[in-house]
N, C-alpha and C positions, 0 to 999 in steps of 0.2 A: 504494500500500500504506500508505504513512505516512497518508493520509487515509484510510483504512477503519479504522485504530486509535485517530488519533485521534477520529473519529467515533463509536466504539465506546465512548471514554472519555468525550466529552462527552454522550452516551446515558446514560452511568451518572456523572453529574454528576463526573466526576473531572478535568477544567479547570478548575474553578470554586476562588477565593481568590485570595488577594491574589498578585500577578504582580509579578518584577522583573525586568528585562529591560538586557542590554548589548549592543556589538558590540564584538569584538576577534579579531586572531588564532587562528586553532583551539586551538595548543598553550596558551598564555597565559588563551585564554578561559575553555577548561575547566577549567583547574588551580582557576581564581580562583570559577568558577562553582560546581564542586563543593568549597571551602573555605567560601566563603559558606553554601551549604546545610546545610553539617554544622553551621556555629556557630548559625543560625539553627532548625534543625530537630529535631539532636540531641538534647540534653537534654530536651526535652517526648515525644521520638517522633515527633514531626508527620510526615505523611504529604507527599510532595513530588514534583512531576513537573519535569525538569527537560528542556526543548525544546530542543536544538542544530539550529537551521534556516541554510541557505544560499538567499538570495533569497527568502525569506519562504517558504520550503518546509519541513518540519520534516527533517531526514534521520535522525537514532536520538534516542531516550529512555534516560537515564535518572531511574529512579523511585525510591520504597521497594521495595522487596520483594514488602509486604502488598496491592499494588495488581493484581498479577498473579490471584493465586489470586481473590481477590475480582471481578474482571473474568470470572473464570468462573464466579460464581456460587457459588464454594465458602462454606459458612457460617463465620467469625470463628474459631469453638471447633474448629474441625478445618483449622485452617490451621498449621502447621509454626511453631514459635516462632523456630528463624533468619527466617524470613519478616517474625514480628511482632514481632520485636526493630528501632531502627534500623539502617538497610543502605542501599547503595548497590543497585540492582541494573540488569542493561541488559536489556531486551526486544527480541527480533530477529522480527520476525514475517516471511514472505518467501510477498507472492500469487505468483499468475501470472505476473505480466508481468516477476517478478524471481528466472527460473529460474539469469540465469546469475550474478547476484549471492549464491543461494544455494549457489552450485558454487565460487562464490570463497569465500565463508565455511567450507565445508566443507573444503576444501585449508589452511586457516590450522590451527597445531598445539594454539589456543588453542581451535577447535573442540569436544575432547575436553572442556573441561571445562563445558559446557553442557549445561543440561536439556532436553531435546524435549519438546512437547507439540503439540494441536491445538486450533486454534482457531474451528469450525468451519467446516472442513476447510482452514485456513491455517496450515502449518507455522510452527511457534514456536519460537525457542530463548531460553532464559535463564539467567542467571550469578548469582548473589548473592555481591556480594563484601564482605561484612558493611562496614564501616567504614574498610576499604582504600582510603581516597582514592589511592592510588599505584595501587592493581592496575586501579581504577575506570577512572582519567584512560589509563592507558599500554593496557588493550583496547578503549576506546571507540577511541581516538587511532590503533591497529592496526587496529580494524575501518573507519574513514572514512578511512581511508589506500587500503588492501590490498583491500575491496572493493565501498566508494566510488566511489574514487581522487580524494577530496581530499589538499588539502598544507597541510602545517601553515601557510604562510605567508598561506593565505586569512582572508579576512573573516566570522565569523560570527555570529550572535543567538545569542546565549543566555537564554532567559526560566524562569525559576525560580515555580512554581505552588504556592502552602500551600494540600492538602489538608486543614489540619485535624488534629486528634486520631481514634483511632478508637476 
């Protein structure tokens, strides 16, 4: 699944820019990984995909916002201005092969505050949690936990992508 999205993305040039990349700790990596991004990103707006991989696998994203709607095709001027404002946001897309990963997502109470969509015809969920580096870090961190089942104490990549202005 992680590979049909990101494939999706690199289809619609949205990997491409300038890449920084670490390994650390889950909890430690992300904290520092999405602190980085806000100082780096925020004040222009710049658009940003941020990779949390294990073993060179990507396992969740998150993005801005405005990379979602835009990945559907939706036009710039009818996109939701929390969207085109800077934000953190997470994309949970869930194929086939990850019916029982979506049944663990579904069970978590953080569930409720996710948007559904489709993406042709691949269940999606997504969060925008405007500028909430706190709310960012602690549901990615409950969702690679609870329906993962990584541990915080693992090793992982973090590589940080500038999209750009839009």
């Amino acid at each position: 699944m992680n590979k049909i999205i990101l494939s999706i993305l690199t289809l619609l040039g949205i990997n491409i820019g300038g890449k920084a990349q670490t390994m650390e700790k889950l909890d430690i990596g992300l904290k520092k990984t999405i602190e980085l991004t806000s100082k780096k990103f925020e004040r222009k707006n710049h658009a940003f995909l941020i990779n949390v991989a294990k073993d060179n696998v990507v396992i969740i994203q998150l993005i801005h916002g405005m990379l979602i709607p835009m990945s559907l095709g939706k036009p710039i001027n009818e996109i939701e201005n929390s969207d085109r404002a800077f934000n953190f946001s997470l994309n949970l897309p869930f194929d086939e092969s990850e019916k029982n990963k979506l049944e663990k997502f579904k069970s978590l109470d953080i569930f409720k505050k996710f948007k559904y969509y489709d993406a042709n015809g691949i269940p999606c969920y997504s969060i925008n949690f405007g500028t909430n580096q706190q709310e960012a870090k602690e549901v990615t961190l409950e969702i690679l936990q609870k329906v993962y089942n990584h541990k915080l104490s693992e090793t992982f990549e973090f590589e940080i992508y500038n999209q750009g202005k839009f």
